[in-house]
C-alpha positions as CSV (number, residue, x, y, z in Angstrom):
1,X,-15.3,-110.7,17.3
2,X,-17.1,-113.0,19.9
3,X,-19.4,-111.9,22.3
4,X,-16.7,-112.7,24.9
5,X,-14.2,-111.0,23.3
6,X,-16.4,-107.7,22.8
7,X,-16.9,-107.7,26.7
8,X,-13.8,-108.4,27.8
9,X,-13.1,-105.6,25.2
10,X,-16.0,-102.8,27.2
11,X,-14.5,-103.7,30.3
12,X,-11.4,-102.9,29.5
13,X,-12.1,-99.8,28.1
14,X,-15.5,-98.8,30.4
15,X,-13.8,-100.9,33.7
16,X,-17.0,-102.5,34.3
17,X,-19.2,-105.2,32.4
18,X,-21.7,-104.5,29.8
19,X,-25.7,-104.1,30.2
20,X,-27.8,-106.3,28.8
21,X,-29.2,-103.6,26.7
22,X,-25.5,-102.8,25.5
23,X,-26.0,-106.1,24.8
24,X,-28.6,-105.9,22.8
25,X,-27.0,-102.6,21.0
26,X,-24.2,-104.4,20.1
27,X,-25.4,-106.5,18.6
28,X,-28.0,-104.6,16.8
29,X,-25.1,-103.0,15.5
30,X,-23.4,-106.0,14.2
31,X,-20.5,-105.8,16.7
32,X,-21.3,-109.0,18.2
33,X,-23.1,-112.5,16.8
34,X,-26.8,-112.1,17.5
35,X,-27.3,-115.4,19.7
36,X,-29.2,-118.6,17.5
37,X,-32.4,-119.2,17.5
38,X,-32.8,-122.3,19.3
39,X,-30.5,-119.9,22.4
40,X,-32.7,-117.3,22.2
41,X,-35.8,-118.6,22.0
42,X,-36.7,-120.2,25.4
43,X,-39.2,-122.6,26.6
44,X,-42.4,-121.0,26.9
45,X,-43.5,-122.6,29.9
46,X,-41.0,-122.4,31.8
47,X,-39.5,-119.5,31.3
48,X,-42.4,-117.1,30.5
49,X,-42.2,-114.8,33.6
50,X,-38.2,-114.3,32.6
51,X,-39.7,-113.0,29.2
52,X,-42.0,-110.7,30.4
53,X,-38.7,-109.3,32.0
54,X,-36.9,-108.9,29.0
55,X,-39.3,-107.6,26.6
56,X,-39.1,-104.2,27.5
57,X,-36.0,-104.3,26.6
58,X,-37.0,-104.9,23.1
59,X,-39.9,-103.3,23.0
60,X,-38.4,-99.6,23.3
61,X,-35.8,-98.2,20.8
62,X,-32.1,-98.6,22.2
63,X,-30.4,-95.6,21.7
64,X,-27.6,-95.5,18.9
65,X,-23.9,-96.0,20.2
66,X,-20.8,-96.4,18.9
67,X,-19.1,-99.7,18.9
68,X,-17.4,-99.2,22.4
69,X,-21.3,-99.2,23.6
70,X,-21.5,-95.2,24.1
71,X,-24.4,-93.5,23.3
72,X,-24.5,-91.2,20.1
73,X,-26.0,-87.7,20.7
74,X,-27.2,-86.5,17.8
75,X,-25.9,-83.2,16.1
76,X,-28.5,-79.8,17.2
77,X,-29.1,-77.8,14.6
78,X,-27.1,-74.4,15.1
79,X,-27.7,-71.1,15.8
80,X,-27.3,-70.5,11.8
81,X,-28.8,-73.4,10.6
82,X,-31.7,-73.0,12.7
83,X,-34.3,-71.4,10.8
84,X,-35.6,-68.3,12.9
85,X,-39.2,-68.1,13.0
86,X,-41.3,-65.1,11.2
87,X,-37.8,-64.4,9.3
88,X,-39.1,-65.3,5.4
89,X,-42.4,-65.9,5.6
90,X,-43.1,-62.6,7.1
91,X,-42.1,-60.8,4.4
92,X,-44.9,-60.4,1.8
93,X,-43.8,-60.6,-2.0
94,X,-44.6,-56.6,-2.1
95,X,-42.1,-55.8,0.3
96,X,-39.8,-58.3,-1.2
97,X,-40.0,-56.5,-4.4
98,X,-39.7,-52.7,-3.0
99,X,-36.6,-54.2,-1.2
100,X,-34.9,-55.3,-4.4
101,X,-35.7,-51.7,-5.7
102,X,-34.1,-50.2,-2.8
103,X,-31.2,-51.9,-4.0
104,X,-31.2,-51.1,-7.6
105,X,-31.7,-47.7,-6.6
106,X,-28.9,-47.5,-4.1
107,X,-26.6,-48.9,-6.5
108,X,-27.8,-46.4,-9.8
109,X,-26.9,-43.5,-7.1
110,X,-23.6,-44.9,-6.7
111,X,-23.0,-45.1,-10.0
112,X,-24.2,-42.1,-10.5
113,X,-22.4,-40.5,-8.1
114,X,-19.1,-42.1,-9.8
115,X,-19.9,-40.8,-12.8
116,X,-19.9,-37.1,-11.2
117,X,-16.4,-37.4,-10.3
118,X,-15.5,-39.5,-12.4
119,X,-16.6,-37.9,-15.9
120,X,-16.1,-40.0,-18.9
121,X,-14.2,-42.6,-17.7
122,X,-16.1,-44.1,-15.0
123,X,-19.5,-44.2,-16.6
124,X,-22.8,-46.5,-15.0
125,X,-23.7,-49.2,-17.1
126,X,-27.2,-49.3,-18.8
127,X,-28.2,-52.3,-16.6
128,X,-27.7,-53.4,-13.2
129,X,-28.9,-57.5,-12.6
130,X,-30.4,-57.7,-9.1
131,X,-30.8,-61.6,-8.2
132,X,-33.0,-62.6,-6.2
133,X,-33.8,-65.8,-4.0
134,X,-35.5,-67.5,-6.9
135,X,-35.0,-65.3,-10.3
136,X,-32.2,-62.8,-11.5
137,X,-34.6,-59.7,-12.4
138,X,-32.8,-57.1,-15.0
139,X,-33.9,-53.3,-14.1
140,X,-33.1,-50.4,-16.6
141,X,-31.1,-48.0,-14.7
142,X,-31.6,-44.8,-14.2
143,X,-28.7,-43.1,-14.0
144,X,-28.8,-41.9,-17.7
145,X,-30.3,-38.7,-17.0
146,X,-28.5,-38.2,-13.7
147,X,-25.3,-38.2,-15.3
148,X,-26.4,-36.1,-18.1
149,X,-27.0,-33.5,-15.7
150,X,-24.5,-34.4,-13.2
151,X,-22.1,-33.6,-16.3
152,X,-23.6,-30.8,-17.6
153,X,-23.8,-29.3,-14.2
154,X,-19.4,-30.0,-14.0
155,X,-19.5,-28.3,-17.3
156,X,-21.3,-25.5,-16.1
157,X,-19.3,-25.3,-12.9
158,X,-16.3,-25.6,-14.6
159,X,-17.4,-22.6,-16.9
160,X,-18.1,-20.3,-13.9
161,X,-14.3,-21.1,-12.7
162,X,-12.9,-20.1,-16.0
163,X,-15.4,-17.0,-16.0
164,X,-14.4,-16.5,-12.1
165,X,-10.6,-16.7,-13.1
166,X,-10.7,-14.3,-16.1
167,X,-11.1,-11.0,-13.7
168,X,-8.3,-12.2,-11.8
169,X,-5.9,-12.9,-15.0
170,X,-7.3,-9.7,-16.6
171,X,-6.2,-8.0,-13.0
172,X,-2.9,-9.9,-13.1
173,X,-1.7,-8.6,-16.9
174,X,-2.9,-4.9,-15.7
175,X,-1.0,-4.5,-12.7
176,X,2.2,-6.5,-15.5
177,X,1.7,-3.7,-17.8
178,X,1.5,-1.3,-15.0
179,X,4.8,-2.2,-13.9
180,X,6.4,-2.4,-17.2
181,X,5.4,1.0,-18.3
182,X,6.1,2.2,-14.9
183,X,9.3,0.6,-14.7
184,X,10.2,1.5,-18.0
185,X,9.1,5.0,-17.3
186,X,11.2,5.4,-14.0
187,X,14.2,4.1,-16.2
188,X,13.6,6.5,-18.9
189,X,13.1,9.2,-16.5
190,X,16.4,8.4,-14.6
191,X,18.6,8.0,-17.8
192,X,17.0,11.3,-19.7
193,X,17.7,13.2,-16.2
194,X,21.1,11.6,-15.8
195,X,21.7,13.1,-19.2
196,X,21.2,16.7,-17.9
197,X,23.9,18.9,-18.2
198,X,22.4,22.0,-18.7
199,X,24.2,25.2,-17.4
200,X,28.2,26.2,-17.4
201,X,30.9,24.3,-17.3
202,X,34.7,25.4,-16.5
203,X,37.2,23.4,-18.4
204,X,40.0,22.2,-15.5
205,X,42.0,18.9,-17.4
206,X,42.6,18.5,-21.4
207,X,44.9,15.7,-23.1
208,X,45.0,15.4,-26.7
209,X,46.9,12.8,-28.4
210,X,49.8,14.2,-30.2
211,X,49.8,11.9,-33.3
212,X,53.4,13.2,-34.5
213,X,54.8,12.3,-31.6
214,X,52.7,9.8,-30.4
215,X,51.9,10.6,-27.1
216,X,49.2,12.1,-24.6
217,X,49.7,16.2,-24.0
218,X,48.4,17.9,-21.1
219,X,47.1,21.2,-22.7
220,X,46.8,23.1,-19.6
221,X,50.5,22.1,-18.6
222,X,51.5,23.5,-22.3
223,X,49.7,26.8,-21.9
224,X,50.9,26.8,-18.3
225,X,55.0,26.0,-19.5
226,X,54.5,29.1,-22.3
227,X,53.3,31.5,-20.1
228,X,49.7,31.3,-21.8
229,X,46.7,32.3,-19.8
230,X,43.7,30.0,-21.3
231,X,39.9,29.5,-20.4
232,X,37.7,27.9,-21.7
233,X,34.2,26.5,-20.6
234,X,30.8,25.3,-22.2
235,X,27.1,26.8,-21.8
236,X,24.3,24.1,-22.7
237,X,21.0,25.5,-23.2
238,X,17.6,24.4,-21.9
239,X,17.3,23.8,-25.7
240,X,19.9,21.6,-25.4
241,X,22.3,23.6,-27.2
242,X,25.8,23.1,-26.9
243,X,27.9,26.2,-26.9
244,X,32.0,26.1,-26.2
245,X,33.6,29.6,-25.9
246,X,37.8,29.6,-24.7
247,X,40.2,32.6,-25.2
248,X,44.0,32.7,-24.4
249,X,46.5,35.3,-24.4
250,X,50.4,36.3,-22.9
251,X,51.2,37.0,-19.7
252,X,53.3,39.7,-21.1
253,X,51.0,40.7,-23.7
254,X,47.0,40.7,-22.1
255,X,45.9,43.2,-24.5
256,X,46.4,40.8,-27.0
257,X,43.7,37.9,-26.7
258,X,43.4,35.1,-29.3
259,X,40.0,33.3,-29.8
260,X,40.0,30.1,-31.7
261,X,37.6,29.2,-35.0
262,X,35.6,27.4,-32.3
263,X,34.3,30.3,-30.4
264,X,32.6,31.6,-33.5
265,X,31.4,28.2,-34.5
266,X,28.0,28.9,-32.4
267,X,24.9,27.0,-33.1
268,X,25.7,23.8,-34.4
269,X,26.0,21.5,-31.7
270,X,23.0,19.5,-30.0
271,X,23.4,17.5,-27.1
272,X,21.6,14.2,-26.9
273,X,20.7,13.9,-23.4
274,X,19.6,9.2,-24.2
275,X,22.5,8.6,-25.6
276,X,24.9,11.3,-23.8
277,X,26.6,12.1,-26.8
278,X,27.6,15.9,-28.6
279,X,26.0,15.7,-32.6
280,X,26.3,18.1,-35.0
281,X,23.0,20.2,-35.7
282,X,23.9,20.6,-39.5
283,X,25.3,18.6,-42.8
284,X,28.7,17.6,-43.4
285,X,28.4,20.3,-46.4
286,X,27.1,22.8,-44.0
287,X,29.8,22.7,-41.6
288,X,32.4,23.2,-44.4
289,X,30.7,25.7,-46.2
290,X,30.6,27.6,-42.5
291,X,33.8,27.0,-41.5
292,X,35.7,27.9,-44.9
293,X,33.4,31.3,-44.7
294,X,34.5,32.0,-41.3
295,X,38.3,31.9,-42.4
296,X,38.2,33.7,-45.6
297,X,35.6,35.9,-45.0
298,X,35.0,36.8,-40.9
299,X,37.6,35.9,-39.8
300,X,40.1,37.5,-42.9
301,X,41.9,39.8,-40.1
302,X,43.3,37.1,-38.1
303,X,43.8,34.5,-40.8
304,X,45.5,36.8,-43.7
305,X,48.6,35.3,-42.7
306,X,47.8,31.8,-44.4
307,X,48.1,31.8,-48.3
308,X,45.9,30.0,-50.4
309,X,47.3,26.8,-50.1
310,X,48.1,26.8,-46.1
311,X,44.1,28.5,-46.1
312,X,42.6,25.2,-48.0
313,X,44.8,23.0,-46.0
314,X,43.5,24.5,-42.8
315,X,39.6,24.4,-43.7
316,X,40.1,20.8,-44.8
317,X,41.4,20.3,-41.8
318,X,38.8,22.0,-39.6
319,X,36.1,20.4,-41.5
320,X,37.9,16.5,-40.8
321,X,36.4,17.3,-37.3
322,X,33.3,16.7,-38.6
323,X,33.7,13.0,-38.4
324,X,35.1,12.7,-35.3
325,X,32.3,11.6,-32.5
326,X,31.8,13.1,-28.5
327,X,30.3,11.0,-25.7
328,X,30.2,12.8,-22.4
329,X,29.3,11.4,-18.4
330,X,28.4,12.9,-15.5
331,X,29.6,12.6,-12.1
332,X,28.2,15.0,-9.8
333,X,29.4,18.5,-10.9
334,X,32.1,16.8,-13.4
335,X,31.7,16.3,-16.9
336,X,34.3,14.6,-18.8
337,X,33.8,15.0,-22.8
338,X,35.6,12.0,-24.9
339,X,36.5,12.5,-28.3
340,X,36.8,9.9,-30.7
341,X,38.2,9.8,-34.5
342,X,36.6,7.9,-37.0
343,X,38.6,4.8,-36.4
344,X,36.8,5.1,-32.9
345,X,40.3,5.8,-31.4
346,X,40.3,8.5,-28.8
347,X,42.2,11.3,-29.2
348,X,40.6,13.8,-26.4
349,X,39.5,13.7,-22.8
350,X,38.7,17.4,-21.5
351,X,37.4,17.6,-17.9
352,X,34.7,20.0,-16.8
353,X,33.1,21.8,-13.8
354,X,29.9,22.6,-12.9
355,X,29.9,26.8,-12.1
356,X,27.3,28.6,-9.9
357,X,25.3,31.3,-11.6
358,X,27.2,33.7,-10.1
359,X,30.6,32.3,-11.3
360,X,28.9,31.3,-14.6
361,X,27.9,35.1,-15.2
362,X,31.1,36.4,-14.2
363,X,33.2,34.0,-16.6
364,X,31.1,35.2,-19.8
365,X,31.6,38.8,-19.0
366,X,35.1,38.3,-19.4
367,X,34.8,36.2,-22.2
368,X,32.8,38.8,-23.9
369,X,35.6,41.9,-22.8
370,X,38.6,39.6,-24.5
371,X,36.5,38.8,-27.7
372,X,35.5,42.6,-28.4
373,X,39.4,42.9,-27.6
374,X,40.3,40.2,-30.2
375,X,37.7,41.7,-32.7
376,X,38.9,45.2,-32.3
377,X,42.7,44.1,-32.7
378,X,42.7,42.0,-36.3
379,X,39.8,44.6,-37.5
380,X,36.6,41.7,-37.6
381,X,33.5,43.2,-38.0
């Protein structure tokens, strides 16, 4: 580009004409041909004063511009590039060094403190590298014996939670065992007492199971149909004996009571209260040998009628009752005795109620009148 071509250029852009000293600056800057010599050098007579003009134009630095002919402002330092005074070079190499042990030290006490939380598994390394604005320095840490005792003091707080929780365990299985035994005490009590059937019972319902004919008999309806008067009723001790007395005799013929081998069979029942069941006191071989002595011997009078056979028959017979089993409830004042063969079939269901003393009394006075009468009749001593 010409020198003609660069200003028709400026003014095109600029809308005026160049300077000379844009002039000059463009073609310092090689955007123009610098005139020739023989141009630019002018005679020095005549044209001296004109120089004196134009050397101060070259005397004084022209100001860089692009190559439109604006000037170029150079770049100011900024704000974070300027370098604020008294920032580094007040600070003396001692304090520089405490700083960088502040450091260290602030970051062992994290560590530490990590490794108090963290136990085992988030342990400070032996060394922490601190670098510094010309050399890395390498300081031990010192965090060792922090975490030593930051660990032994968990341990020792977690021992004095495990100490602190033993009185309240040790509370926990007391009041358990209270309520166990207590529990189990109030259920033992309440079972044993519902047991309870001390005093005299009246007999009001009987069925038996008639085997022969295979069916259920009301024995209070037979009696009734036969014109049979019959009690019977059942005194349980505070011992817990069980006691069961019944006599029957003829409308027609009162004088003449009859007492069954039962009556006499006194002092061989127990009554267990747990399981609510009627046991036998004595042996198997006990009960036999008592029951055949009863019919051959104390009760001869009455049974004389049987012959030897129909008397071994009968004992053996008596004495099958020894297998059978009795299980009794409670409802109120009714008991209602079950007996069971030794197939556990049952074969009797008697009903009872629960007398008054004054009722209870009565009954056994007239029980005792009708046995002295029975006695006194078939000659039983």
């Amino acid at each position: 580009m010409n020198q003609q071509e660069w200003i028709e250029l400026f003014e095109s852009v600029n809308g005026r004409k160049p300077t000379a000293d844009e002039l000059v600056a463009a073609a310092k800057a090689g955007v123009i041909p610098s005139p020739s010599r023989e141009k630019s050098v002018r005679p020095e007579v005549n044209n001296q004063a004109e120089a004196d003009k134009e050397r101060p134009v070259f005397s004084r630095p022209a100001p860089e511009r692009d190559k439109f002919g604006r000037k170029l402002t150079p770049p100011q330092p900024s704000d974070l590039e300027r370098p604020k005074p008294n920032m580094v070079a007040s600070e003396s190499p001692s304090e520089q060094a405490s700083q960088t042990r502040a450091q260290s030290t602030s970051q062992a006490g994290k560590a530490v403190q990590r490794a108090s939380f963290g136990g085992v598994h988030q342990a400070p390394q032996d060394r922490q590298v601190v670098e510094n604005s010309n050399q890395t320095q390498a300081i031990p840490s010192q965090s060792r014996p922090e975490v030593m005792a930051g660990g032994s003091q968990s341990t020792s707080q977690t021992t004095q939670k495990k100490k602190s929780k033993w009185p309240r365990v040790l509370f926990a299985l007391v009041a358990l065992l209270f309520l166990a035994f207590a529990g189990a005490g109030g259920y033992a009590f309440w079972r044993n007492n519902d047991g309870n059937i001390e005093g005299t019972w009246q007999l009001t319902e009987w069925h038996y199971y008639d085997q022969d004919e295979d069916k259920w008999v009301n024995v209070l309806n037979q009696y009734k149909d036969k014109k049979f008067h019959y009690q019977d009723f059942v005194i349980v001790s505070k011992q817990k004996r069980f006691e069961e007395d019944s006599y029957s005799f003829s409308t027609e013929a009162r004088n003449q009571p009859y007492l069954p081998l039962g009556s006499y069979l006194n002092d061989i029942y127990q009554v267990n209260q747990w399981d609510k069941t009627i046991d036998f006191r004595v042996s198997n071989r006990e009960y036999k040998d008592k029951v055949t002595k009863l019919i051959k011997s104390e009760l001869k009078g009455y049974y004389s009628y049987l012959n030897a056979q129909e008397t071994k028959k009968y004992i053996a017979s008596i004495a099958e009752g020894y297998n059978y089993s009795r299980s009794y409830s409670v409802d109120g004042d009714k008991l209602t005795i079950v007996t069971q063969d030794k197939s556990g079939r049952k074969i009797s269901e008697a009903v009872y109620h629960h007398l008054s003393n004054a009722k209870a009394e009565s009954l056994r006075s007239d029980f005792k009148k009708q046995k002295a009468k029975f006695e006194k009749n078939y000659h039983i001593n």
